[in-house]
C-alpha positions, 0 to 999 in steps of 0.5 A: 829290371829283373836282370839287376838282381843279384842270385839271391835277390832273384831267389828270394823275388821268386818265393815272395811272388810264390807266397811265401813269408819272409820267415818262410822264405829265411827257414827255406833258405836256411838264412836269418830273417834279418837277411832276407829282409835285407835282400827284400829292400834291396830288391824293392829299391832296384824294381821301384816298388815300396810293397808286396801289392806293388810286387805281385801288380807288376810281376806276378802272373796272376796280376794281369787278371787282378790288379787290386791285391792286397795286403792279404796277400802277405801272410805276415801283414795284419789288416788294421781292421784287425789290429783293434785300434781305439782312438784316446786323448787327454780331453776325458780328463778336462783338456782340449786334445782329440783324437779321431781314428777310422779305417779305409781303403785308400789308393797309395802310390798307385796300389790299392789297399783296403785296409789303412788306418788312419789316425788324426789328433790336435795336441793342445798345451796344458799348464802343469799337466800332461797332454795326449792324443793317441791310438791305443790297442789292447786286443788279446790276440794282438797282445799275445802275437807282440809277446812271441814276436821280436818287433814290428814293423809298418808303412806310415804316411804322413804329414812331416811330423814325429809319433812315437810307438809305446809299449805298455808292460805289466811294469807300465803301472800308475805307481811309475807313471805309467812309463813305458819303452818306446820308439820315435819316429818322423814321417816325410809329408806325402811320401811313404817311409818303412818304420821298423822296430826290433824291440832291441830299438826300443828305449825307457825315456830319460824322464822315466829314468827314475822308474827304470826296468828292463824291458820284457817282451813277455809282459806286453800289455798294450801298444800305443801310437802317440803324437809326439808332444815334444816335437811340435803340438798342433794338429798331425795326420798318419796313415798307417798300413802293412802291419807285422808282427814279426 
């Protein structure tokens, strides 16, 4: 299947089983990342792969001695053991929201990955009050790493519902209530998706309008992983693993 690359898709598929990260590979190439990862889908699409697990299973020599790599193998991708997620939900302010989150290693789409995090909540009305169920991180290392970064992006399976992806700033402060720049996303039930999420996506919600401020990278004080209230309450279950910070 090799053999419907393009050159530089066959020059990039060769750095990636060489152990190179995108940036790696941009700054060796002299092109954007933006291109590589560009390069990347397309090659991931024509060889009927969805990671860099699958890449190194089917392609890599030292696959045919190993066949459980992981997402280690990508040095920009964090296991979500390390990403210091906590679960949170509005139950510790008297409502009937939960949210559970653990880590696993799980087998996806025939790949073996150790470390997926795996995040449920049931997100239950309250009159007159807000109601939340969600996975939150504060880690410092993390923190610092989304301060330098220019987005995100992570493989999430899930049951056909939407979560948004908030970011909180030094700006998020109770005084505002606590708004925030976010991203929303669907998910298909059973099926993997890519979400990626260049802080240029980002957006302050209309209903944090009045409290509007710019958005800064450098201010970064938390990230969040949220069941989307204005979509559909109830129970939802995600997954999510390959992790980068890029």
């Amino acid at each position: 299947m090799t053999k419907n690359l393009s050159t530089r898709e066959q020059e990039i598929l060769n750095l990636l089983l060489e152990g190179l990260s995108p940036k790696e590979i941009a700054s060796k190439l002299e092109i954007t990342y933006y291109t590589v990862d560009f390069h990347r889908n397309k090659l991931y699409k024509k060889l009927g792969i969805h990671s860099i697990q699958e890449l190194f299973v089917k392609y890599s020599k030292e696959s045919k001695t190993d066949h459980t790599k992981t997402e280690t193998i990508n040095r920009n991708i964090i296991p979500s053991h390390d990403l210091g997620f906590f679960d949170l939900s509005d139950a510790k302010e008297g409502g009937k929201s939960t949210a559970e989150i653990y880590v696993t290693q799980e087998e996806i789409d025939g790949v073996v990955i150790d470390s997926v995090l795996n995040i449920k909540a049931n997100l239950i009305k309250r009159k007159n009050k807000n109601e939340y169920a969600q996975a939150y991180t504060y880690k410092e290392d993390i923190i610092q790493r989304l301060r330098q970064a220019k987005g995100i992006r992570f493989k999430a399976l899930g049951d056909g519902k939407s979560w948004f992806v908030e970011f909180k700033t030094i700006e998020s402060t109770p005084e505002r209530n606590n708004a925030n720049y976010m991203y929303n996303f669907g998910t298909i039930s059973g099926q993997v998706i890519v979400v990626d999420i260049p802080y240029l996506s980002l957006y302050l919600p209309e209903w944090h309008e009045q409290y509007a401020f710019d958005f800064n990278k450098e201010t970064i004080k938390g990230l969040d992983i949220v069941k989307c209230p204005l979509c559909q309450y109830g129970s939802s279950f995600l997954q999510i693993f390959d992790f980068e910070i890029y």
